[in-house]
Backbone as a printed PyTorch tensor [residue, N CA C, xyz], in Angstrom:
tensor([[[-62.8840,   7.6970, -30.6060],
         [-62.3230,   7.0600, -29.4490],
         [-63.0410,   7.5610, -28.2120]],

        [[-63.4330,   6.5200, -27.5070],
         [-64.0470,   6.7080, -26.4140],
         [-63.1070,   7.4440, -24.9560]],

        [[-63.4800,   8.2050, -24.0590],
         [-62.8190,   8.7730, -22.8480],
         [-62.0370,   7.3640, -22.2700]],

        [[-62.4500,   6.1520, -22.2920],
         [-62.1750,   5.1990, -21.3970],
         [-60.9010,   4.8260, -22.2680]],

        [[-61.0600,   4.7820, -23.8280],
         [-59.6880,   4.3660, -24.9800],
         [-58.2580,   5.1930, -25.0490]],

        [[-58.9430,   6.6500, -24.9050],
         [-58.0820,   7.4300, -24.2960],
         [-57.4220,   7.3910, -23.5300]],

        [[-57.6130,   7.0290, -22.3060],
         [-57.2990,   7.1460, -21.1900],
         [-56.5740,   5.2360, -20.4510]],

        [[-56.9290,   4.3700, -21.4500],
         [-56.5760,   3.4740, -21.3460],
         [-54.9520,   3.5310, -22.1110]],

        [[-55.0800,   4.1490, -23.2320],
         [-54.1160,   4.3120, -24.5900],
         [-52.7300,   5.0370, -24.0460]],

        [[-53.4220,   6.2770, -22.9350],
         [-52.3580,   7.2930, -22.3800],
         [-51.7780,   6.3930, -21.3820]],

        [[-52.7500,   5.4380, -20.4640],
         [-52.1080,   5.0080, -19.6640],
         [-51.1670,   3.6190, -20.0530]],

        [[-51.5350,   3.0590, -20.7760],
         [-50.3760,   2.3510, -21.7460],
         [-49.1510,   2.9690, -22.3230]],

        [[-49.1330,   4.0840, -22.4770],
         [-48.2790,   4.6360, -23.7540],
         [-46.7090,   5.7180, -21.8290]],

        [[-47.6140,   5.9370, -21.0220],
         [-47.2380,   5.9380, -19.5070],
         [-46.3510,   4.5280, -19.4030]],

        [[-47.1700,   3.3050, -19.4230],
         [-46.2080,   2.2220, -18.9110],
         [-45.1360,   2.0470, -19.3270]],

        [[-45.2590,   2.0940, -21.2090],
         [-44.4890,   2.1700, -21.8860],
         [-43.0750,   3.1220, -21.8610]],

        [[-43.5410,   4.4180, -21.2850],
         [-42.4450,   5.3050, -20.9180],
         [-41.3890,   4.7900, -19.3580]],

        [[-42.4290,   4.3910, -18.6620],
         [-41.6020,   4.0600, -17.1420],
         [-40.9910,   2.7530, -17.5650]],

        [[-41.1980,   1.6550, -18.4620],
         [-40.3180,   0.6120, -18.5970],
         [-38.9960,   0.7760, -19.2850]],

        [[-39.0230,   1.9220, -20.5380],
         [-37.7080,   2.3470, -20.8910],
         [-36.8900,   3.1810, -19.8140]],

        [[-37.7880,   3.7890, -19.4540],
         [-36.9890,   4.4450, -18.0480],
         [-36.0680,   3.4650, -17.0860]],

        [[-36.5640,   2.5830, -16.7960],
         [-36.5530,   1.4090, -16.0000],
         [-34.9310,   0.5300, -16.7510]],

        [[-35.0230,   0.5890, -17.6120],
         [-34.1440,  -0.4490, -18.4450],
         [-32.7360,   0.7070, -18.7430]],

        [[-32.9830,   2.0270, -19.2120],
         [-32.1760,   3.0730, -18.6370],
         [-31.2000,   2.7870, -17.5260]],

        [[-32.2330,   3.2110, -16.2650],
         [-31.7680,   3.4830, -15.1840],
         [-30.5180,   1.3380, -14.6190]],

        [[-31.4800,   1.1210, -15.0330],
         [-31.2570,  -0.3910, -14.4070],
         [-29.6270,  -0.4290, -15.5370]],

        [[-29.3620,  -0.0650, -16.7520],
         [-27.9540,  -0.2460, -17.1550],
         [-27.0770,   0.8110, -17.0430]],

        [[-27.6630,   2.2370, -16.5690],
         [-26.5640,   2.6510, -15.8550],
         [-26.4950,   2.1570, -14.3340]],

        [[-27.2860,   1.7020, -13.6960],
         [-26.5370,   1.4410, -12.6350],
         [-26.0180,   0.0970, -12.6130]],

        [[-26.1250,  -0.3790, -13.6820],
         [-25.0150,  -2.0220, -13.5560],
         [-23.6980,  -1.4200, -13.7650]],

        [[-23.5490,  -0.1550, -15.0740],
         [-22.6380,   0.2770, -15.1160],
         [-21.6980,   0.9190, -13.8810]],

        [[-22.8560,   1.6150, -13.2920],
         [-22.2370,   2.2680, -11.4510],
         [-21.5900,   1.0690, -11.3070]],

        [[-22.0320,  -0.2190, -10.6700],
         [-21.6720,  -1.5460,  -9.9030],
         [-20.3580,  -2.0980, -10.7350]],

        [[-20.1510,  -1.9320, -11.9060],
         [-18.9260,  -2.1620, -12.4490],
         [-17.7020,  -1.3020, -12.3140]],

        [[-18.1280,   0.0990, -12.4960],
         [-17.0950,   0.7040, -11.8950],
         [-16.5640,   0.5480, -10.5640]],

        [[-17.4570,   0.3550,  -9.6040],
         [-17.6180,   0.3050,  -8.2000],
         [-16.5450,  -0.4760,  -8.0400]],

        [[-16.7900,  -2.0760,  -8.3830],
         [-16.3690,  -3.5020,  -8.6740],
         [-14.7740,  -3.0230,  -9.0410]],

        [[-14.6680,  -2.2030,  -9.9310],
         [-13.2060,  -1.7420, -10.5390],
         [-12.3070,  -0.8230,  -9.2670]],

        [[-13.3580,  -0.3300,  -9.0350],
         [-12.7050,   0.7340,  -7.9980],
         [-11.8770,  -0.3380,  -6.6960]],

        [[-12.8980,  -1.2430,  -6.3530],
         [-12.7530,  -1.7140,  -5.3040],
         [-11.4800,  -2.8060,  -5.3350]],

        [[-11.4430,  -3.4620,  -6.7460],
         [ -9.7920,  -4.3980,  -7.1730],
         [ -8.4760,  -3.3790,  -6.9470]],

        [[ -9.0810,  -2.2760,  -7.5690],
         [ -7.8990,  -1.0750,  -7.0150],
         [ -7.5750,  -1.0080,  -5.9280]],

        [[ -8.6330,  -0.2300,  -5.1820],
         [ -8.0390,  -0.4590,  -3.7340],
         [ -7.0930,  -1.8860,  -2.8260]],

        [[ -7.7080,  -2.8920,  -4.0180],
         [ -6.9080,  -4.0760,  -3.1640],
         [ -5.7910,  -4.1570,  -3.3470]],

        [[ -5.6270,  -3.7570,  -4.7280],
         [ -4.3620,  -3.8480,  -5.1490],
         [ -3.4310,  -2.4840,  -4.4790]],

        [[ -3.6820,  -1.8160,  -4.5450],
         [ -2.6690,  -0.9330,  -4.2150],
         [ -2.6060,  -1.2740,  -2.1820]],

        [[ -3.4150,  -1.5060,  -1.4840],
         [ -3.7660,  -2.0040,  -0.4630],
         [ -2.4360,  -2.9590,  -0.1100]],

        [[ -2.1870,  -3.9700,  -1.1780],
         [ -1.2190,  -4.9400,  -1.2530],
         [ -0.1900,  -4.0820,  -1.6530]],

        [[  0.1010,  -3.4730,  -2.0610],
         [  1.3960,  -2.7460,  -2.6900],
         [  1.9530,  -2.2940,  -0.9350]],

        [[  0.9050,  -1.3000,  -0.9910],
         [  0.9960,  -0.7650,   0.5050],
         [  2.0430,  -1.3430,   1.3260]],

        [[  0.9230,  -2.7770,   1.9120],
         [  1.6880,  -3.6370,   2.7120],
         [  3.2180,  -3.9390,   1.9440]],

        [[  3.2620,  -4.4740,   0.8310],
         [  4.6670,  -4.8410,   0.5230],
         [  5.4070,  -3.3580,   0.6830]],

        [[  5.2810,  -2.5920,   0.1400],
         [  6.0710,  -1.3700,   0.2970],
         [  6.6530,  -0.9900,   1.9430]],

        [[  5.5780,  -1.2180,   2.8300],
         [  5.8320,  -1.1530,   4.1060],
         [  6.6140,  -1.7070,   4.8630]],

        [[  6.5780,  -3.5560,   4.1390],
         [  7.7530,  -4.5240,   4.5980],
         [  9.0510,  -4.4900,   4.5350]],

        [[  9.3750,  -4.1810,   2.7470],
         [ 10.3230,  -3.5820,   1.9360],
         [ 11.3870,  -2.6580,   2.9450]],

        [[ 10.4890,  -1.3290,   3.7040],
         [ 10.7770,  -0.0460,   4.1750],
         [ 11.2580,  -0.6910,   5.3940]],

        [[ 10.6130,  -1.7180,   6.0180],
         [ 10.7850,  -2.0920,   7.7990],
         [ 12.2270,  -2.9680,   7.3520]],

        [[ 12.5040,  -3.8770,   5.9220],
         [ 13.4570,  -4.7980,   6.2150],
         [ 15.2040,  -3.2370,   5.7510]],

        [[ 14.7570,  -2.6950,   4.4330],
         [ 15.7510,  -1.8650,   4.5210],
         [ 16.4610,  -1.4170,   6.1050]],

        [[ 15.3020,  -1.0320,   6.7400],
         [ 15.7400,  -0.1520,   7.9850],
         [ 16.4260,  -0.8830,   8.9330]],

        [[ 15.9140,  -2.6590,   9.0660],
         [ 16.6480,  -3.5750,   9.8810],
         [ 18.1090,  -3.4140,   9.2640]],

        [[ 17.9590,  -3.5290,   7.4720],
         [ 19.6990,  -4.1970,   7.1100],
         [ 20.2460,  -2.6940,   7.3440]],

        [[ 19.7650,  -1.5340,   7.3330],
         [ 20.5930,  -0.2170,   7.8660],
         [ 20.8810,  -0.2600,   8.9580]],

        [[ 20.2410,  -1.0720,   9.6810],
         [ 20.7930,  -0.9130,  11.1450],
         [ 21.8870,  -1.8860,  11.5840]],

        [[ 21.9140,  -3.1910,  11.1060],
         [ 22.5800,  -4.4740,  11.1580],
         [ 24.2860,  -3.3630,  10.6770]],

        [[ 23.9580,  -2.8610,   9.4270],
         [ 25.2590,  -2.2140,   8.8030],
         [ 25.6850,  -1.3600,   9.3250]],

        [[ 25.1220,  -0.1330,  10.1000],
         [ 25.5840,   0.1730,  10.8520],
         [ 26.3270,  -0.5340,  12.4640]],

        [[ 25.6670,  -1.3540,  13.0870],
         [ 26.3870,  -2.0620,  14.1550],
         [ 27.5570,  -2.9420,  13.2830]],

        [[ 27.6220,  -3.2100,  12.3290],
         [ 28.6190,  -3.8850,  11.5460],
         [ 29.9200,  -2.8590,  11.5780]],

        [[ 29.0290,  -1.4830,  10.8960],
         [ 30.6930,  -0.3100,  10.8620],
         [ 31.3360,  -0.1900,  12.5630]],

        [[ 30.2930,  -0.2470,  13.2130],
         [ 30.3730,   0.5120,  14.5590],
         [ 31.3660,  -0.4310,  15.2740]],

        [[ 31.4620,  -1.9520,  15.0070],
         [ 31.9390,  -3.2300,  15.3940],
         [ 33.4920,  -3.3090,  15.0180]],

        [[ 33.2230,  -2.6350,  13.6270],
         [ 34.5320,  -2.6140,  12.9910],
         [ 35.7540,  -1.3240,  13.6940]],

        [[ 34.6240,   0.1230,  13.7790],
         [ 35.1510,   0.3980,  14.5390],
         [ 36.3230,   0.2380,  15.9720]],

        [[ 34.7450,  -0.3810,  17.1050],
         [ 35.1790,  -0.6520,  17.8140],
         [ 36.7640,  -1.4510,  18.0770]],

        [[ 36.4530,  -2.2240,  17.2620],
         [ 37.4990,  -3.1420,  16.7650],
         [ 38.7710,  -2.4520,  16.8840]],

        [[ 38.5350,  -1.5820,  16.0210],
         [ 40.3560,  -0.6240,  15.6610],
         [ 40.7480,  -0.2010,  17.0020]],

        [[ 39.5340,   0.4910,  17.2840],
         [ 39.9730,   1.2310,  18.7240],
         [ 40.0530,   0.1860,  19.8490]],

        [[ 39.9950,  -0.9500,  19.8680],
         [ 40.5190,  -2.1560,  20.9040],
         [ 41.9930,  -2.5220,  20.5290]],

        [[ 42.2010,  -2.5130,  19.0020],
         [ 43.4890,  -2.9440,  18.3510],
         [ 44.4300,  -1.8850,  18.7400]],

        [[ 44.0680,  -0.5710,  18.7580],
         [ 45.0360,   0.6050,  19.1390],
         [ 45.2110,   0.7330,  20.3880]],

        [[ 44.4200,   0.7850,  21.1190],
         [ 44.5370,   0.5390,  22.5630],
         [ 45.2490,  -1.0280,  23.2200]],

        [[ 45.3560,  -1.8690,  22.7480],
         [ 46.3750,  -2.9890,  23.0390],
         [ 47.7520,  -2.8900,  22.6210]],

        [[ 48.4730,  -2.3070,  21.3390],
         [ 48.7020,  -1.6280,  21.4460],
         [ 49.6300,  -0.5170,  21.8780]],

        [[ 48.6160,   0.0000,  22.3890],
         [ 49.4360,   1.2820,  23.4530],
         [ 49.8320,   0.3580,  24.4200]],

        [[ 48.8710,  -0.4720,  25.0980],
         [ 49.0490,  -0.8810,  26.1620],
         [ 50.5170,  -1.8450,  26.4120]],

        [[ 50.8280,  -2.4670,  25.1480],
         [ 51.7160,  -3.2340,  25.1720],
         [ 53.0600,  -2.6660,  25.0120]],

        [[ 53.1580,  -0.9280,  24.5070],
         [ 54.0630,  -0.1170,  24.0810],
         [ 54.6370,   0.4480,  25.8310]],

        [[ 53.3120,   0.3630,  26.1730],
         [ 53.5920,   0.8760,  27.9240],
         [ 54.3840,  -0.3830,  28.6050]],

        [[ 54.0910,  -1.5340,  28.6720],
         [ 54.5530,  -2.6320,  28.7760],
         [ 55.8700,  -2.8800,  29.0810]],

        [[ 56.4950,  -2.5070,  27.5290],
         [ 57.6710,  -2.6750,  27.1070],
         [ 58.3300,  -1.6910,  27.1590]],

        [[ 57.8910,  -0.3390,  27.7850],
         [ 58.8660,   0.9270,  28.2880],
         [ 59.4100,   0.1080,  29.6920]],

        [[ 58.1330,  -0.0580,  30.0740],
         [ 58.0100,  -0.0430,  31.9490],
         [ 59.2300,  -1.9780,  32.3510]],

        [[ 58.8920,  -2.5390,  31.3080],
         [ 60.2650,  -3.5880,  31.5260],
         [ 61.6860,  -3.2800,  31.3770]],

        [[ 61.4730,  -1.9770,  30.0700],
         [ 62.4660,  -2.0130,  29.9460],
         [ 63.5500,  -0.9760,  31.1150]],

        [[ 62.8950,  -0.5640,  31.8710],
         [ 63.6500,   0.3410,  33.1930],
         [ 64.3820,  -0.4780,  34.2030]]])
């Protein structure tokens, strides 16, 4: 074998190495881009959870508050009913003198 067959042979048997390399590298990184791809539906999804969870949290806190002005109403209520009432107990002393 001639220097030039050699050296033609090595540099073939070279190409040959960087194209498996190549086909390697090129399906782990489709693999990277799939995970990536996976990662990134995650984030949407939980992204969406997020938001619903957040809505969920804002409407609880409205109907806690609605229920509370509801007790507070009811309250009020008694203490208008007791105080009329008195008022009418005063009423009916003060006629009756």
């Amino acid at each position: 074998m001639s220097d030039q067959e050699k050296a033609i042979h090595t540099f073939a048997a070279k190409v040959h190495q960087l194209i498996l390399q190549y086909q390697d590298v090129k399906k782990e990184n489709d693999e990277l881009y799939g995970l990536v791809d996976e990662r990134d539906q995650e984030i949407k999804k939980l992204k969406a959870q997020l938001a619903q969870s957040q809505h969920d949290y804002d409407s609880l806190k409205m109907a806690k508050m609605v229920e509370i002005s509801e007790s507070d109403m009811e309250g009020a209520q008694k203490r208008i009913n007791k105080l009329i009432r008195e008022v009418n107990k005063c009423i009916t002393l003060l006629s009756e003198k």
